[in-house]
matplotlib code that plots the C-alpha trace (Angstrom):
import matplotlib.pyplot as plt

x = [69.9, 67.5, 64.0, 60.7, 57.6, 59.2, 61.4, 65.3, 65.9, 69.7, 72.1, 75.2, 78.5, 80.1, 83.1, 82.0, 83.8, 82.3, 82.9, 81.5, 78.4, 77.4, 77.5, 75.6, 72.8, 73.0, 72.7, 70.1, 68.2, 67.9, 66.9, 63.5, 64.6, 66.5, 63.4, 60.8, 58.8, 56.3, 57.8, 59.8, 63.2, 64.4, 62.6, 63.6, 63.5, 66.4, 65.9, 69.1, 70.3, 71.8, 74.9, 76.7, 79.1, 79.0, 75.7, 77.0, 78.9, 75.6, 73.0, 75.3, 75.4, 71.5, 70.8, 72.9, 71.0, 68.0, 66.9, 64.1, 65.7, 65.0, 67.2, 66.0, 67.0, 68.4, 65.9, 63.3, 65.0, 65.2, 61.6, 60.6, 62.6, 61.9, 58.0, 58.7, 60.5, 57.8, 55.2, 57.3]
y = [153.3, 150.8, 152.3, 150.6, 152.8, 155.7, 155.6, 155.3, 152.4, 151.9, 153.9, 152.0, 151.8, 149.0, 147.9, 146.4, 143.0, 139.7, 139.4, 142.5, 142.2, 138.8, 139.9, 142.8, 140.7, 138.6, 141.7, 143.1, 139.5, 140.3, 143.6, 142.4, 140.2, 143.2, 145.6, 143.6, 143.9, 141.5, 140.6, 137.8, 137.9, 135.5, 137.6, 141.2, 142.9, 145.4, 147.8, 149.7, 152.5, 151.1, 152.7, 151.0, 148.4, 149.0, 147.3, 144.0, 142.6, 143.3, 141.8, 138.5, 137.9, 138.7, 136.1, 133.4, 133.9, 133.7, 137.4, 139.7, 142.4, 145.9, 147.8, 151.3, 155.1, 157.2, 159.4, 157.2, 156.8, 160.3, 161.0, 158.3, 159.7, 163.4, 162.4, 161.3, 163.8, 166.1, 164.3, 164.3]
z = [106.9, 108.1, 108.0, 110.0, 109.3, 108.2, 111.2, 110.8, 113.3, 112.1, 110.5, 109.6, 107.3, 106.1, 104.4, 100.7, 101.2, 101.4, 105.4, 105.6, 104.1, 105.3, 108.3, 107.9, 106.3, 109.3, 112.0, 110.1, 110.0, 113.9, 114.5, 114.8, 117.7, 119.3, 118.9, 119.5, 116.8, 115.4, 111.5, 111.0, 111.4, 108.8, 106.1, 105.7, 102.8, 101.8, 99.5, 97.9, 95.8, 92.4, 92.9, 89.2, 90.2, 93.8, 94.6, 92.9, 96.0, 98.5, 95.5, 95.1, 99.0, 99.3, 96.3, 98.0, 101.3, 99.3, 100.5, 99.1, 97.4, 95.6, 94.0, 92.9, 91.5, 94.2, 93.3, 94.3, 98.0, 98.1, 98.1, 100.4, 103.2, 102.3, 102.3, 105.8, 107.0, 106.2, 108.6, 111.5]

ax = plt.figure().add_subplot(projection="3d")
ax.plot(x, y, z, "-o")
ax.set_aspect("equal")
plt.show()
């Protein structure tokens, strides 16, 4: 899920492969551009669940794009999105 605000503005899967994931990183590198919104494009910052091993894959192609990057307890994620759910 890609949030903006508190607002889910994507809501994606992906296959965990390199292809994959570099593109992904790419498309979301846009959605500024395709919302019109006033952040820069070529500086998101993903924030992920540490899922063990799994996260590895999406961290490496982050770090070789030279992309801000946060990886946190599921917990944590959890709470965001049930905080914001509760305003709505």
């Amino acid at each position: 899920m890609c949030f903006l605000n508190g607002t889910v503005i994507q809501n994606i899967q992906i296959d965990n492969d390199l292809k994959s994931l570099r593109c992904f990183v790419k498309r979301a590198s846009s959605f500024s551009n395709d919302l019109a919104l006033d952040v820069d494009p070529a500086d998101p910052i993903f924030i992920m669940e540490f899922t063990g091993i799994y996260n590895n894959l999406l961290l490496e192609v982050l770090h070789n794009q030279s992309k801000t990057c946060y990886v946190v307890n599921a917990v944590e994620i959890k709470k965001f999105t049930w905080a914001h759910k509760r305003k709505e």
